[in-house]
Every structure is written in structure tokens, then in C-alpha cells.
N, C-alpha and C positions, 0 to 999 in steps of 0.2 A: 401317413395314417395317424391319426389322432390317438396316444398313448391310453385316453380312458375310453376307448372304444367298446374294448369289452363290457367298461363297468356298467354299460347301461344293459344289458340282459338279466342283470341281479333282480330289479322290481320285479320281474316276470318269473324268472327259475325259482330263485328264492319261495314265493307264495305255493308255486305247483309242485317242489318237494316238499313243505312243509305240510301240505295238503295229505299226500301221499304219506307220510311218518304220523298224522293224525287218522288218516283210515286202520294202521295197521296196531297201531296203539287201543286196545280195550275202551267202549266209550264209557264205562265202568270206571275208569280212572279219571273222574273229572279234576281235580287239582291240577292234575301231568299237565292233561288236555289242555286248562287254562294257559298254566305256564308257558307250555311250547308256543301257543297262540300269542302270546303278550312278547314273549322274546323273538319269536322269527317277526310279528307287525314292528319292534324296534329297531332289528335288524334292517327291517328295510327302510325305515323311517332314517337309519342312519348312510343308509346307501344313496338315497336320494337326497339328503343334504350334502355329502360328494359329489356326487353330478352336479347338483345347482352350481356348486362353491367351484369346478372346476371351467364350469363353462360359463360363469361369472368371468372368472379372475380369466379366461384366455380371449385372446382378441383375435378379428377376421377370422379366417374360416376354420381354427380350432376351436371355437367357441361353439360348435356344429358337430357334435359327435354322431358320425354313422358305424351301424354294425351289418355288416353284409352275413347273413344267417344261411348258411349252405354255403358259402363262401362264392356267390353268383353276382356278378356286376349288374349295378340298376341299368335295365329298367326290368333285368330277369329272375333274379332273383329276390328273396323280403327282405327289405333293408331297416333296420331299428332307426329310428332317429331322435337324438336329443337335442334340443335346442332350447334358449331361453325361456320358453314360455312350458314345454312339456316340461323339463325341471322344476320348472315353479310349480307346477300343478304336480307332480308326483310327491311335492314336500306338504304337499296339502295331504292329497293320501294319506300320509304318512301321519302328521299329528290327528288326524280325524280318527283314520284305523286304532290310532293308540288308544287315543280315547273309549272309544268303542269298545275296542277290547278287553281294556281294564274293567270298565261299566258290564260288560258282560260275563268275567269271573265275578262276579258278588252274589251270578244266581242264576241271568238267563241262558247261561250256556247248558245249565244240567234242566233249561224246560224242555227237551225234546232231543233227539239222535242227529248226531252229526254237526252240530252250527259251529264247531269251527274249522273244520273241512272246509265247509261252504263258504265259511265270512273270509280263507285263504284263498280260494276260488275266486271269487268274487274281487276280493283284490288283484289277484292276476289280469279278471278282464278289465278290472278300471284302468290299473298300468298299461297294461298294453296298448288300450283306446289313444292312450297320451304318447307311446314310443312309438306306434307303428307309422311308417310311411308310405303305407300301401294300401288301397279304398279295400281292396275284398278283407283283406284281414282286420280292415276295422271292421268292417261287419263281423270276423269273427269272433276278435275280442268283445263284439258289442255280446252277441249270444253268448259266450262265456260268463261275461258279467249277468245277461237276463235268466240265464239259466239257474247262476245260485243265487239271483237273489229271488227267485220264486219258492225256494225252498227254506229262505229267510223270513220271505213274507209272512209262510203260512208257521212258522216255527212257533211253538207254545198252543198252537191248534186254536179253539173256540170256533162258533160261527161267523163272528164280525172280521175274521182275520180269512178264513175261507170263501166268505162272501165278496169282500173286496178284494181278494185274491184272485179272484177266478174275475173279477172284471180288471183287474192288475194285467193277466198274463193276455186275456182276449186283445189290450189296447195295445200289447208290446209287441204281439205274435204280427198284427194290420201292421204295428211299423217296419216290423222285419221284412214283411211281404213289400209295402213300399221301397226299402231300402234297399231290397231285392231285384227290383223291376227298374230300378235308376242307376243301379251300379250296371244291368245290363243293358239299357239304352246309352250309358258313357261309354261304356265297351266298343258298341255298335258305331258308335262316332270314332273315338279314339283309338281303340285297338289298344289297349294299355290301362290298366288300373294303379299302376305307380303315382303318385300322388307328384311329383316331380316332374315325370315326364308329362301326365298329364298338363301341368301347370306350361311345359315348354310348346306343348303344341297346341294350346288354345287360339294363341295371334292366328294360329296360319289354317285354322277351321275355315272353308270355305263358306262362302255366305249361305248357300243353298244349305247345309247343314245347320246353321248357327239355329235355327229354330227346336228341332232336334236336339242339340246340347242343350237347351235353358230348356227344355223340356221335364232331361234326364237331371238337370242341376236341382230345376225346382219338386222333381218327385223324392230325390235324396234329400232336400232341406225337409221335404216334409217331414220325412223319419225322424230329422232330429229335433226338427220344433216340437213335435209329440214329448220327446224323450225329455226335451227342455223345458215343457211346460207350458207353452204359448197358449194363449186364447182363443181358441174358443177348444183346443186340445188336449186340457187340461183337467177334465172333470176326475179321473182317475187318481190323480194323485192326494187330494184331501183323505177320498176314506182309506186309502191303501195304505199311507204314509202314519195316520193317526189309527191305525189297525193294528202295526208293526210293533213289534219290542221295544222297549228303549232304544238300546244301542243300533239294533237294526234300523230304526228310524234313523238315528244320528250315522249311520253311513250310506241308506239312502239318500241325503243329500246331497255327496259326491256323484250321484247320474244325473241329477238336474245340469251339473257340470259339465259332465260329458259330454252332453247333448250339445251343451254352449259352445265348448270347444270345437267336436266335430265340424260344426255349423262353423262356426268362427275359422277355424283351418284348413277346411275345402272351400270356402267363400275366398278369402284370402288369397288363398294359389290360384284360385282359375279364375277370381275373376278382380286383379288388383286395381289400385286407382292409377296407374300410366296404360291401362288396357286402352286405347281407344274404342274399340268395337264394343267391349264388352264392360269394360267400367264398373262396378258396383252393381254386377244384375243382382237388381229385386230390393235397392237397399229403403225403396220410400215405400214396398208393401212389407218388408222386414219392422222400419221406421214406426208403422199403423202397428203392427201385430205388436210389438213390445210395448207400448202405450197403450194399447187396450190390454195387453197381459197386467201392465201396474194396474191401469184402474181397477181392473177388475179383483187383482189381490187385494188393495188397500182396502176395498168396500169389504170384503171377505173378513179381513183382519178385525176390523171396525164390527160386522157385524157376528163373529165370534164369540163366545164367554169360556169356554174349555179352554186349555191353556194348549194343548196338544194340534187342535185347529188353527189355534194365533199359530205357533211354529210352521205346521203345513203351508196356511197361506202367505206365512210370511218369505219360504222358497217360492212362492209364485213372483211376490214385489221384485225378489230379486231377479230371477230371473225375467222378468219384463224390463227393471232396471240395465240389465246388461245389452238385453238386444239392443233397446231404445239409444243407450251410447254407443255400443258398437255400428248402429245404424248409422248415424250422424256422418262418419266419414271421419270425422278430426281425429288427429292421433293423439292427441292430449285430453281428449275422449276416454279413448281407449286405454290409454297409460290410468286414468283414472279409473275407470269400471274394472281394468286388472286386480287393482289396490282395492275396489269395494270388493272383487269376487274372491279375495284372499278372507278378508275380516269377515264379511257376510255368512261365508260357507261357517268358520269358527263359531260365530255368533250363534247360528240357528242350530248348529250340531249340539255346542251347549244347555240351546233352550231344550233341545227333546231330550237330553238326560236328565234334565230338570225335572221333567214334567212328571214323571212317577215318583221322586222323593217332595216333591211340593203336593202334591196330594194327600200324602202319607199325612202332613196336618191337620187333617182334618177328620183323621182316622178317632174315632170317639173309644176303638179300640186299643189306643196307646196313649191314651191319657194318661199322664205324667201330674196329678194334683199334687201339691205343694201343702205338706204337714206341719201345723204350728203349736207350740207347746204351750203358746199364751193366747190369752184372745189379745184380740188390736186395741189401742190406746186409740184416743179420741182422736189425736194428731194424727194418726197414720194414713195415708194414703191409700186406699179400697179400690177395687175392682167389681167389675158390676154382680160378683156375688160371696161379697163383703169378707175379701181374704186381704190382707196386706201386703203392698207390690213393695216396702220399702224390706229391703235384704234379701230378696226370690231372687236368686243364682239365675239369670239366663241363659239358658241351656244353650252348647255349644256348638249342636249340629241345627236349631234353630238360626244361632247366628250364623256359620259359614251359610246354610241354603237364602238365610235374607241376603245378606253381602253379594255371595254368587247371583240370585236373580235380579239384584240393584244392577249390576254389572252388565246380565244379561240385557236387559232393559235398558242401557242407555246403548248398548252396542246395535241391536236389533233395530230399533228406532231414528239409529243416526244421531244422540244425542252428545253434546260434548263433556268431557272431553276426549273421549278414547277413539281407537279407530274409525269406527264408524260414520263417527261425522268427520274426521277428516278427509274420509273418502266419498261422501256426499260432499262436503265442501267443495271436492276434488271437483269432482263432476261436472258442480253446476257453473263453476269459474271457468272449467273447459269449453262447457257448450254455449256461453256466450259469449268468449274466448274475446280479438279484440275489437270485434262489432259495435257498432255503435246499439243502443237499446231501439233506435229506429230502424236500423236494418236486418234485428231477429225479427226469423220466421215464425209461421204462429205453430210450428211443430215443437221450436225450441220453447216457446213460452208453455205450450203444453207439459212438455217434456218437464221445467220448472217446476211448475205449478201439480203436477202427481208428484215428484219428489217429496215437495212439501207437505202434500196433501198424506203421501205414505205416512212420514213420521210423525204426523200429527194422529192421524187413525191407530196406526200401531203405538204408540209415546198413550194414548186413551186408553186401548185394548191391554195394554200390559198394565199401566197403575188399576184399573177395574179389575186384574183376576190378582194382582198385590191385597191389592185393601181385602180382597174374597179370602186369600190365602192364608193372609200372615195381619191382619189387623182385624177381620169381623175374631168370631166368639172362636169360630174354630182353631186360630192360629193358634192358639196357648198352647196346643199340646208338643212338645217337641217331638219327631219322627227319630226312629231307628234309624241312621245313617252311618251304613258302613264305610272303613276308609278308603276300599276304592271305586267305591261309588263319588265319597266326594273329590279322592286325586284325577279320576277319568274330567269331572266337571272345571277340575282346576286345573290341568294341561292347557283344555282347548280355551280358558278366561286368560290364563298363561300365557298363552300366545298371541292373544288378542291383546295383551299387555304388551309383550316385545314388541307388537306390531306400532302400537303407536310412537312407543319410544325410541325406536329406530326406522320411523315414517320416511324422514328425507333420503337413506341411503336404498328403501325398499320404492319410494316413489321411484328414484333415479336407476331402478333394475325397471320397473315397467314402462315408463319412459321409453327406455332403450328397445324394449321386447312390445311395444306398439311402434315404434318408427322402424324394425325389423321385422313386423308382420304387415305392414304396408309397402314395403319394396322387398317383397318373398324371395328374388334372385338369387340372395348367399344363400339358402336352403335347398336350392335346385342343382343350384353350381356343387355344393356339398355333398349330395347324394350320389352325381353324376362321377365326380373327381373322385370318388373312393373305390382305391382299385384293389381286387381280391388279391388274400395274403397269398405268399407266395408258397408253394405246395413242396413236398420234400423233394432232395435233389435226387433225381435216377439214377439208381446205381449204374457206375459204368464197368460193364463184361468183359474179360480177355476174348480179342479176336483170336477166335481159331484157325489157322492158317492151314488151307487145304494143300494136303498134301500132292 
């Protein structure tokens, strides 16, 4: 049994007591509320960089942490499971949630009853989506997560937040209901929802069924392409996303994830690439759907001017981005679109906390004019309403927000030199990989050519709402910028910093956790071989000897 087996229940427990100690806590003590929120989201951010580090650094099948929950051997009981890739993705959680959290003590936790109950809730079912090994419980960690963030959505009230709300929950409830009706047609074929065993009895599906299973496979992808954002499934998320709070926005971009995951994790198990029968179902109408998801964010992007829009569509590029490589089949694809959905997810969670203190510039309400006790000399250098720029103190939470969106802007767009484009670079070296240029398809030159087309549209859309922001008339004014308004913005640029700087040790983790989600075996073997702990010993009775 693997020594950190327990440790991976902590993302889960952790979020749903802390939930529970924020119900019972006055929501009258907004400070507490804060705090406990910001220290139990660290906590778990520190619990999850232990699972990664430990299933990093262990090799073969301890590198595979199972938690048998009831103490029930798979395929009967719910089995937790950690592996490369859920680790990765819960250390994302993790610096995301921080952010968030932070960004939401400056203010919007005290706009409405209960948001950090919920934003803990909410965390439990993102976690869980990524531990569970078992399809009905993702459905239920999926409802966990839809359930508090309906209650996120509509937090701080108005109309524009209730309006897209109520078309928010309508699109979520349809994908429940699909994801509902394909867990129960796998059932009806399989007899088993374990994710594992699933995955061990697909070979031996009879053919007369096989129609039936890609039936039930492709009514479940649907649920999560919705969730994911795909095209033509995506109309919901623009007004719903740019409706949200700050910080609620910036951790709505962890479901766009989930979705990818889901999708990307039951694709994987049931249908690998040594499957004869089954190979890669659905990878060339997966292929189309991500490549119309990009175009169709890019043009979005492009045809945008709000800053809050550019963020929204720019979770859609990504996500069309990730299908379109994960489509491909290569694993050096895949090892690359890991490494883009690490920076990506940071990049665009950044740009939506942005987006309410870059506003604030333009606020004619906090104008900050600058008092001189002489008029200007002839030499001096004027602005366009004849004040002298030569000794005006530039105000210091104008520069962090210029610096921070310069940042966000080259990340967002793929420009060099920081993550971002290393992980576009990633991509497009992968998917022509060692081909000759005559023997790419015209999917792959497609697939190029929206990349490019992305960061070009987005790289336009972001310097047009720059120059609107921070260089027409409006920027002069410096905004109120609290400081953890600007530490929330500067964690998740933070980490987008480490990432580049430690690219080749984080490429060589994705690397590994794509050529391990292409030959899924050690994951099946790992669920299977883990056998419930052993239960106290019986006490033994004096025999009574009959007399």
C-alpha cells in the first residue's frame, strides 16, 4: 500500500470542514470569514504540492496513489486516485483558489451571504472531479461543484448576473441530464461504473454491443464538451463568465478544465491508442470540434473591446487549443498542451482580476491631479492640458497594474518570452513533430495556422484595450489598489514566472504524464492491486469447557 495514500482525501475533507466551521461562524464577522478562507485554500494548496512531489519523486506503481474509501476493494467500493496528471491539476486548484481568495477579502466576499462556504464547496467538487476514480462520483463531484457555483454566479445580485445565471444553470442542468443518460447506457453495457474496470473490459465488449458503448461514450463526451466549452456549446459561457465577480470569474476557469480532464480521462481509459477495436473513438470529430472552438474564440477575441470579454473568449482559444492537440494522438502533443493548460489556466485567471482594478482608471471619480506651486518654464515638457510631466511622481499602483497587464499580455497571447509562448512553441514543434512539411495533413497546417491566427488577434485585442486603459486621457488617474487585490494578481504572474524558469524540469513531468496517459495500464493495475487495510484483530474467548 502506498504510505501517502491517505494524503490524498485532504483536498476533499479539508474544503468540506472548512465549509462547515464557515456556516457556523456569524457571517457578521467578515475578517474571520476571510481569514479562515485564505488559510484552509493554503492549506490545501500546500497539501497538493505533497501529493505532486510525492508521486513525482516515486517510481512504478507508487507513483499511483489509491485510497479505498469504505475500505471496499475496486471495482466495489470508491476508490480516490492520484496520479500524475490529477496532482498536477490539483496544484493548479490550488494557486488559482489562492488567488481568488485573496482577491476576494478586499471586498467581494462581504457583497452577499455565504461566498466562502460556497467558494470551499466549490473547491471540494473541482478536487474531487480530479481524485475520483469512479464515473458516478464524477457526476457527483460534477454537481457539487455546479451546485456552488450557481450560488457564486449570482453573488453580488444585479440583473446582468441573474440573467445569465438562469441561462448559466439551464445549460448545466441539459448537461447533467446528458451525463446522466450515458453513465446509464455504460452501466447497461458494462455492469460497472469504476473507471478502471471499465477501462479492463472494453477489449472484450462483444461486437454486437460495441455500437451501444460509443453510443453511451459519445452522450458522456457531450456533457463534457459543454462543460469544456466546445463549439457550437459554448454560448453560455461569455455572458456568465463576464457577469461573475472578479474572483468568481478567475476560479470559474478551473470548470473549463474539468471538463477537459473528464473528457481527456475517460477517453484515455476506454478508448487507448493499442485498443484495436476501439482506437481513438471520435478523435477526427473531437479534431474538427477544437479547431472550430479556436476559430471561433479567436474571431471573438479579435472582435471584443471590454477587457472582461477578451478573458472570457480567451478560455474558449484555450480550450479549442487543448482539444485540437489532445486530438492529434501524439504524445508530445499532449505533453505540450499539459504545459500550455498549466500557464493558460494562470494567465487568464490573472487577466479577470485585472479586469476591475484596470477599470478603476478610468474612474473620473478618483482623479488624482497633480498640484504645482510654479507655473512651467518654457523648457518644460506639457501634457495635453498644459501641467508639467517633468517631476509627477508616477503613481505606484498605476505602475504595478501597467507591469502586471504587460505581463498578462504577453502570457495570454503566447508572446515571448514567458511561458506562454513556450508552450505554443511546445505545441506547434510537436504537431509537425518529425514529418516532412509534405507529409502534414491539412488538419495539422490548420491547426498551425489558428495558433498563429490566436496570438495575433488576441496580441491586437489586448494592446487596443492597453492604449484605451493606460495611455488615452483616461489613464492619468491612478486607481485605489489594495494590497491584496494586487498580491492575489501577483501569485498567479508569480507562478507563471516559476513556470518559465523551471520549464524543462515541468516539461519533463508532462512528458512523462502524456506517454502515462497513453498506455493507461499502470492506473488500472494500481486500482486493482490495492487491497483493503487490514481490520482489527478478533478478540480471541476462553473456551468454555462443558462440563
Amino acid at each position: 500500500m502506498n504510505p501517502f495514500a491517505t494524503l490524498i482525501i485532504v483536498p476533499i475533507v479539508l474544503p468540506l470542514l472548512t465549509a462547515a466551521v464557515l456556516l457556523l461562524v456569524r457571517d457578521s464577522r467578515r475578517r474571520l470569514t476571510s481569514l479562515i478562507n485564505i488559510i484552509a485554500t493554503f492549506a490545501g494548496l500546500v497539501a497538493a504540492v505533497a501529493i505532486l512531489w510525492q508521486v513525482n519523486r516515486a517510481a512504478g506503481p507508487d507513483a499511483i496513489a489509491v485510497h479505498l474509501t469504505s475500505n471496499w476493494a475496486a471495482p466495489f467500493g470508491i476508490a480516490l486516485v492520484a496520479d500524475r496528471l490529477s496532482s498536477m491539476l490539483l496544484v493548479v486548484v490550488g494557486v488559482v483558489s489562492l488567488g481568488a481568495a485573496l482577491y476576494a477579502s478586499a471586498g467581494w466576499g462581504r457583497a452577499g451571504s455565504y461566498f466562502h462556504p460556497l467558494f470551499q464547496i466549490q473547491l471540494m467538487g473541482i478536487n474531487g472531479a480530479f481524485l475520483t476514480g469512479d464515473l458516478f462520483n464524477l457526476f457527483v463531484f460534477f454537481e457539487v461543484m455546479l451546485a456552488a457555483s450557481y450560488g457564486l454566479q449570482l453573488h453580488g445580485s444585479g440583473w446582468p448576473r441573474v440573467r445569465s445565471g438562469m441561462h448559466y444553470i439551464a445549460v448545466n442542468l441539459l448537461a447533467s441530464s446528458l451525463f446522466l443518460i450515458g453513465l446509464a447506457i455504460l452501466y447497461g453495457v458494462m455492469g460497472t461504473l469504476s473507471m478502471a474496470d471499465v477501462a479492463a473490459k472494453v477489449p472484450f465488449v462483444p461486437v454486437g454491443d460495441r455500437g451501444l458503448l460509443h453510443a453511451g461514450a459519445a452522450i458522456l463526451a457531450m456533457a463534457f464538451l459543454i462543460k469544456a466549452a466546445i463549439w457550437p456549446l459554448n454560448s453560455w459561457l461569455v455572458p456568465a463568465y463576464t457577469a461573475a465577480s472578479a474572483p468568481v470569474a478567475a476560479l470559474f476557469v478551473l470548470m473549463t478544465k474539468v471538463g477537459v480532464y473528464a473528457l481527456l480521462r475517460v477517453w484515455m481509459l476506454l478508448f487507448p491508442a493499442l485498443d484495436g477495436a476501439t482506437t481513438q473513438f471520435g478523435a477526427p470529430l473531437l479534431l474538427a470540434g477544437g479547431l472550430a472552438t479556436l476559430a471561433f474564440g479567436a474571431i471573438g477575441v479579435l472582435a471584443s473591446i471590454r477587457l472582461d470579454r477578451i478573458a472570457a473568449f480567451s478560455i474558449i482559444v484555450t480550450s479549442g487549443t487543448l482539444l485540437a492537440s489532445f486530438a492529434t494522438g501524439s504524445v508530445a502533443a499532449a505533453a505540450a498542451a499539459l504545459f500550455y493548460l498549466i500557464s493558460s489556466t494562470f494567465a487568464v485567471s490573472a487577466l479577470f482580476l485585472m479586469v476591475e482594478p484596470v477599470q478603476r482608471t478610468r474612474s473620473e471619480r478618483q482623479a488624482q491631479q497633480p498640484h504645482f506651486d510654479t507655473l512651467p518654464d518654457e523648457d518644460d515638457n506639457l501634457d495635453d492640458q498644459q501641467v508639467p510631466l517633468v517631476g509627477r511622481a508616477f503613481p505606484v499602483s498605476m505602475a504595478t497594474l501597467g507591469l502586471a497587464y504587460m505581463a498578462c499580455s504577453l502570457l495570454v497571447a503566447g508572446l515571448p518570452p514567458l511561458s506562454g509562448f513556450l508552450s505554443k512553441a511546445a505545441i506547434l514543434t510537436a504537431i509537425v513533430g518529425a514529418d516532412s512539411v509534405a507529409n502534414l495533413p491539412t488538419s495539422t497546417w490548420l491547426l498551425m495556422a489558428l495558433l498563429l491566427c490566436a496570438s495575433l488577434f488576441t496580441t491586437i485585442s489586448l494592446v487596443r484595450a492597453g492604449i484605451r486603459h493606460f495611455w488615452s486621457s483616461g489613464g492619468r488617474h491612478a486607481p485605489r489598489l489594495k494590497l491584496v487585490e494586487s498580491g492575489a494578481v501577483l501569485v498567479l504572474i508569480g507562478a507563471c514566472l516559476a513556470l518559465t524558469v523551471f520549464a524543462e524540469p515541468v516539461m519533463r513531468y508532462t512528458n512523462a504524464t502524456a506517454a502515462y496517459l497513453h498506455a493507461p495500464r499502470p492506473y488500472v493495475n494500481a486500482v486493482f492491486e490495492t487491497p483493503p487495510r487490514a481490520g482489527p484483530t478478533t478478540p480471541v474467548h476462553p473456551q468454555i469447557e462443558t462440563p
